[in-house]
TINUMI-581189 format. One record per residue (C-alpha): residue number from 0; x, y, z. Coordinates in steps of 0.1 Angstrom, whole numbers, plus 5000, padded with zeros to 4 digits. Example, Ala and Ser with C-alpha at 12.3 -4.5 7.8 and 13.67 -1.06 7.14 Angstrom:
BEGIN
> 0|5123|4955|5078;
> 1|5137|4989|5071;
//
This chain:
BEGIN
> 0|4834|4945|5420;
> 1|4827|4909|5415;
> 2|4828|4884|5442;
> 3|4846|4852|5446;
> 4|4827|4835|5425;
> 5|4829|4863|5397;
> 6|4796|4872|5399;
> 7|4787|4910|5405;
> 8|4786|4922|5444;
> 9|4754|4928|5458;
> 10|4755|4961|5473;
> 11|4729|4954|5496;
> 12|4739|4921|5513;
> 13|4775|4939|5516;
> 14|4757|4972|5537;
> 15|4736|4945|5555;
> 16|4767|4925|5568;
> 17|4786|4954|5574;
> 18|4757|4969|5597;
> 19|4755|4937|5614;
> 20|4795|4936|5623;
> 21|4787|4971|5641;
> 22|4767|4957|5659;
> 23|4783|4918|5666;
> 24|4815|4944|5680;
> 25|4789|4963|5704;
> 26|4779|4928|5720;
> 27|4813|4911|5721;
> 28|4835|4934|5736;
> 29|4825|4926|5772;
> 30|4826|4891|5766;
> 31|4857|4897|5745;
> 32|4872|4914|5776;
> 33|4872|4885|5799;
> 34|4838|4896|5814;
> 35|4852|4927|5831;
> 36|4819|4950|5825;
> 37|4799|4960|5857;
> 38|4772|4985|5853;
> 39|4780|5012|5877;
> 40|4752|5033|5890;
> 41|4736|5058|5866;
> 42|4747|5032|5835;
> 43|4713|5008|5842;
> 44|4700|5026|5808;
> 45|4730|5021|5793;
> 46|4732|4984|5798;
> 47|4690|4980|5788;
> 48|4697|4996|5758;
> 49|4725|4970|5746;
> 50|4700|4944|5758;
> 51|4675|4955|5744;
> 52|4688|4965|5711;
> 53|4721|4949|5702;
> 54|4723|4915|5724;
> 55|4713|4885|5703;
> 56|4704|4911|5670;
> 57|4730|4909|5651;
> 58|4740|4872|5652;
> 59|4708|4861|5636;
> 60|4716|4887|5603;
> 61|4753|4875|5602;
> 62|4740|4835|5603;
> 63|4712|4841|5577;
> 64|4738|4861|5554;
> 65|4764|4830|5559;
> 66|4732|4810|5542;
> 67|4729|4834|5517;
> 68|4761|4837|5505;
> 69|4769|4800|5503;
> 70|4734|4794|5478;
> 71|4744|4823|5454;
> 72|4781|4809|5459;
> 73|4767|4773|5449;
> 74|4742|4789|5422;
> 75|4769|4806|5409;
> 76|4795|4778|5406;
> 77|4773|4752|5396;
> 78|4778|4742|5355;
> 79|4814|4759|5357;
> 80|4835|4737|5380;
> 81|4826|4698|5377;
> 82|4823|4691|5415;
> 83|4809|4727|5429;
> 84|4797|4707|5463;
> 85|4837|4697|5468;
> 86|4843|4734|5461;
> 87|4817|4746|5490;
> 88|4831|4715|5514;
> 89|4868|4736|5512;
> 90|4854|4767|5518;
> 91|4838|4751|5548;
> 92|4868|4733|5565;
> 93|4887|4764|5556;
> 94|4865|4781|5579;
> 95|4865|4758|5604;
> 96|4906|4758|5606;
> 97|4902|4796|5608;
> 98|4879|4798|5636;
> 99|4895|4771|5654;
> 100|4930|4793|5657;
> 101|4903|4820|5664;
> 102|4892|4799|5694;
> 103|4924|4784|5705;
> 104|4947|4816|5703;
> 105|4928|4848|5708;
> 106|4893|4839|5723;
> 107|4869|4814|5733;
> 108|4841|4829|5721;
> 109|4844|4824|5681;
> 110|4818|4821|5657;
> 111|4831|4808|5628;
> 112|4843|4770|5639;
> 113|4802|4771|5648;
> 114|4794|4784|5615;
> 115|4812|4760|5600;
> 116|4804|4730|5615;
> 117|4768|4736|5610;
> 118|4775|4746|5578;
> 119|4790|4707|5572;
> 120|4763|4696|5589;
> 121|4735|4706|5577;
> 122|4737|4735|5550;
> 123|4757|4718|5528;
> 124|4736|4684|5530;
> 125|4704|4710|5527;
> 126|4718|4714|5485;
> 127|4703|4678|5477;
> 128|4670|4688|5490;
> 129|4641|4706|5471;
> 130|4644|4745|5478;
> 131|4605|4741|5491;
> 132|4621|4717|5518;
> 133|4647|4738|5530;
> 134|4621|4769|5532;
> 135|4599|4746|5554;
> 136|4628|4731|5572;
> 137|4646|4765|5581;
> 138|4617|4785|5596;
> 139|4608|4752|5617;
> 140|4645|4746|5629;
> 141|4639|4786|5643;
> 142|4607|4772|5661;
> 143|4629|4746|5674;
> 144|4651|4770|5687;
> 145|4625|4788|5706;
> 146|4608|4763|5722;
> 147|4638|4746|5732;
> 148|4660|4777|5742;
> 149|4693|4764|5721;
> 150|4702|4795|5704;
> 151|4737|4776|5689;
> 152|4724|4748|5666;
> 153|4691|4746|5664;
> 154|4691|4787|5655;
> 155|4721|4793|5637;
> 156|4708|4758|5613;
> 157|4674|4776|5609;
> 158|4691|4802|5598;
> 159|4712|4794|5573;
> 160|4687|4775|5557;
> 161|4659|4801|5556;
> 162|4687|4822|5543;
> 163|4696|4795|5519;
> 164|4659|4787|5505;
> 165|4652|4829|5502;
> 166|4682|4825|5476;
> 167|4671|4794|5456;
> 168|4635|4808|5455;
> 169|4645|4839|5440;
> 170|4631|4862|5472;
> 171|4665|4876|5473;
> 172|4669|4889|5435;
> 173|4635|4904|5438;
> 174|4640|4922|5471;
> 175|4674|4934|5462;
> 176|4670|4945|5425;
> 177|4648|4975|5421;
> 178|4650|5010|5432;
> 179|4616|5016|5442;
> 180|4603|4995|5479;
> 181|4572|4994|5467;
> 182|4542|4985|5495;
> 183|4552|4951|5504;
> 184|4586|4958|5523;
> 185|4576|4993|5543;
> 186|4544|4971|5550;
> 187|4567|4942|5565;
> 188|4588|4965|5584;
> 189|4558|4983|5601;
> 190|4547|4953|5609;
> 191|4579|4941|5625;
> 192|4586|4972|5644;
> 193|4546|4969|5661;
> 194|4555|4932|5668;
> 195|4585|4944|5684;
> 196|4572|4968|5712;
> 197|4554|4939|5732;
> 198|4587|4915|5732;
> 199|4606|4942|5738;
> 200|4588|4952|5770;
> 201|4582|4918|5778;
> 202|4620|4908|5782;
> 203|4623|4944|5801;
> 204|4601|4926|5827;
> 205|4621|4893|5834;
> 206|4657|4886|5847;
> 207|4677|4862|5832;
> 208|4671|4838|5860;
> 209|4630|4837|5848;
> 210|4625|4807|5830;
> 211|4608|4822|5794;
> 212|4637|4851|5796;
> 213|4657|4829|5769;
> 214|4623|4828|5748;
> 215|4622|4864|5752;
> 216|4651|4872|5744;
> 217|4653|4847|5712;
> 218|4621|4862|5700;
> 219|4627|4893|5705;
> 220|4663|4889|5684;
> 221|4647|4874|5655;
> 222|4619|4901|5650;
> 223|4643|4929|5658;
> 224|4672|4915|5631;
> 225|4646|4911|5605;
> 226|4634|4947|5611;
> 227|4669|4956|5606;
> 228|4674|4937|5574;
> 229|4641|4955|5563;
> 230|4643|4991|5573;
> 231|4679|4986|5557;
> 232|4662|4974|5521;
> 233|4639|5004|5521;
> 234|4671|5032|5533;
> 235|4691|5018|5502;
> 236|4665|5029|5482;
> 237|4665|5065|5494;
> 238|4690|5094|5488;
> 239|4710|5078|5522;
> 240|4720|5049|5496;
> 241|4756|5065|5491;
> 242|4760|5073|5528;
> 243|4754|5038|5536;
> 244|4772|5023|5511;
> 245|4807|5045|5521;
> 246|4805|5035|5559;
> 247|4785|4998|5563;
> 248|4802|4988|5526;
> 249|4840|4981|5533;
> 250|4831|4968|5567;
> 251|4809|4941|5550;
> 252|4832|4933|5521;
> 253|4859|4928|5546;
> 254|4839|4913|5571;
> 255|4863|4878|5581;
> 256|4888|4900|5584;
> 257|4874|4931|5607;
> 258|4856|4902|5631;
> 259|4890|4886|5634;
> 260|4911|4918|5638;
> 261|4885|4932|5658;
> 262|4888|4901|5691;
> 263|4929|4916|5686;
> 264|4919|4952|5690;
> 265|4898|4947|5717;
> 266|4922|4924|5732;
> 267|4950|4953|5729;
> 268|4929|4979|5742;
> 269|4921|4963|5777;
> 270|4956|4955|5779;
> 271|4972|4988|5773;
> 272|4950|5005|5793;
> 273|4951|4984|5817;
> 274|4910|4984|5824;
> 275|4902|4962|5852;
> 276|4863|4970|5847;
> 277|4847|4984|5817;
> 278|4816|5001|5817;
> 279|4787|5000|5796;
> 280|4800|5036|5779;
> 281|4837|5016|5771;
> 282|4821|4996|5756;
> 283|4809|5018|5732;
> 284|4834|5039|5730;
> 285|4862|5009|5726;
> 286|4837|4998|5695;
> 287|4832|5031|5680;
> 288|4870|5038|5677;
> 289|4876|5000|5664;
> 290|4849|5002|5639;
> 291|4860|5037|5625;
> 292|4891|5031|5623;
> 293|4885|4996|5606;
> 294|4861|5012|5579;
> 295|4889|5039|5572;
> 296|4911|5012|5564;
> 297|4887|4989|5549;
> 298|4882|5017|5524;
> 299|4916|5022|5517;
> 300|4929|4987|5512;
> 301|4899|4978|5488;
> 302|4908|5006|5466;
> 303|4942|4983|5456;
> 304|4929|4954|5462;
> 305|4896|4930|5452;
> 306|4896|4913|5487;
> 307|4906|4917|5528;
> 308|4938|4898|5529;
> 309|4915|4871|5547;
> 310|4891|4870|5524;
> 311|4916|4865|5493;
> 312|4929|4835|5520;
> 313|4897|4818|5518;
> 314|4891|4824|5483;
> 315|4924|4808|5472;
> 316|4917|4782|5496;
> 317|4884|4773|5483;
> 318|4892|4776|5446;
> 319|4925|4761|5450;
> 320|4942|4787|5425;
> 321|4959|4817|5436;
> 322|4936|4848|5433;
> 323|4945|4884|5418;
> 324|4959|4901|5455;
> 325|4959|4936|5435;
> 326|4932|4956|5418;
> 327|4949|4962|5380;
> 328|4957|5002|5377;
> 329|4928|5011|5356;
> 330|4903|4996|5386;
> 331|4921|5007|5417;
> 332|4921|5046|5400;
> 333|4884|5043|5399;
> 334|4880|5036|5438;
> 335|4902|5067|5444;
//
């Protein structure tokens, strides 16, 4: 299935994103909820496991995706539409209108109006510059971050242009085409995993009171989401690929659309159930039955149709032309 550029999908950015939107759910629905969770006694694991492994790991693979998408989308366009720049400015400030109603209707914590607005900022700016600049400037925009504790601009900027420069170097057709890992990745992601223990325990050891708690926790996010991304690269090449591909897949092709409906669900839930509090198991559980039920129907609706209904939104949007909103007969009786 190509993607809104017409280029072929690639099936593991789609697993990757749709991994990360498991976990961005996990973290936001206590903050989604208005705040209400309270760790009762007996839960204190509960809540260290979140913190330890969800918390601040799955924004940093969502914000260097959003970089990665927008080079292969530039890459892509540029040669067949005589301004591709005006092209990537639409999709842009159609984003930002999107997570503006995001912001003023449903919940104050949106993403995407940040995405955005860094993305006018700074990634788009970033496509005039050498792709040897942006791979220094992303990776010292993250050091910024740390140092500094701002884990808004400074980190989601770093971000997308690391993921930005790992595009217009080529790093990410190498590490995604292939079916063997060869040494380097498993290599990377031991490495990871070891450099992981010791920030780990460090932030076990600090509240968030302690002055290098941020730093800990910043750290610790970045080495953690990278491990993800990794041990991710290496499964897809494994007999798990199919398994992966059925469940993180449609959540990742259909991601604007599952993060938006999912602040609704949430929202819905507390409501009708009338949950004053929430503890650390709702949480889960309030996630769990989001997420499955939005992969069911993520599966479904992409067997009709190219795009979410968002998605085909933003791609009319950006292209200005009114997309296909239906798969033709002969592709939709393939995805059954």
């Amino acid at each position: 299935m190509p993607t809104s550029s017409g280029q072929p999908r690639i099936l593991a950015l789609d697993v990757i994103r749709g991994f990360a939107l498991c976990g961005i759910l996990l973290a936001n629905v206590q903050p989604i909820s208005g705040g209400r969770t309270i760790t009762a006694s007996g839960e204190s694991d509960g809540a260290t496991w979140l913190g330890l492994f969800v918390e601040q790991r799955f924004m940093p693979i969502f914000a260097l995706l959003f970089g990665i998408g927008f080079a292969l989308l530039l890459r892509s366009v540029t040669g067949r539409v005589p301004r591709p720049r005006v092209l990537l400015l639409r999709r842009l400030l159609t984003l930002l209108a999107i997570g503006a109603a995001h912001f003023l209707l449903l919940w104050w914590g949106d993403i995407l109006s940040t995405y955005a607005v860094i993305g006018l900022l700074v990634l788009l700016p970033s496509t005039w510059l050498p792709p040897r600049a942006v791979a220094v400037l992303g990776p010292l925009l993250l050091l910024v971050s740390l140092i500094t504790g701002d884990g808004r601009f400074s980190l989601t900027a770093g971000l997308f242009l690391t993921g930005s420069a790992l595009v217009r170097l080529g790093i990410v057709d190498r590490v995604t085409a292939g079916e063997k890992p060869g040494r380097a990745l498993p290599a990377v992601t031991l490495t990871l995993a070891l450099l992981a223990v010791p920030l780990l325990i460090w932030q076990t050891r600090l509240q968030p009171e302690d002055g290098t708690f941020s730093l800990a926790l910043a750290a610790g996010g970045l080495v953690v989401a990278t491990f993800y991304i990794c041990l991710l690269l290496i499964l897809l090449r494994t007999p798990l690929r199919p398994v992966l591909k059925a469940i993180f897949s449609p959540l990742g092709r259909m991601a604007l659309t599952n993060y938006l409906s999912a602040t609704i669900l949430v929202l819905t839930i507390i409501r009708v159930l009338d949950l004053h509090t929430i503890s650390t198991r709702d949480v889960v559980l309030i996630a769990a039955a989001i997420l499955t039920t939005q992969s069911l129907c993520s599966t479904l609706w992409l067997r009709h149709h190219p795009k979410g209904p968002l998605e085909w939104l933003w791609r009319w949007s950006t292209w200005t032309t009114r997309p296909p909103f239906r798969l033709p007969s002969k592709d939709a009786a393939l995805h059954r």
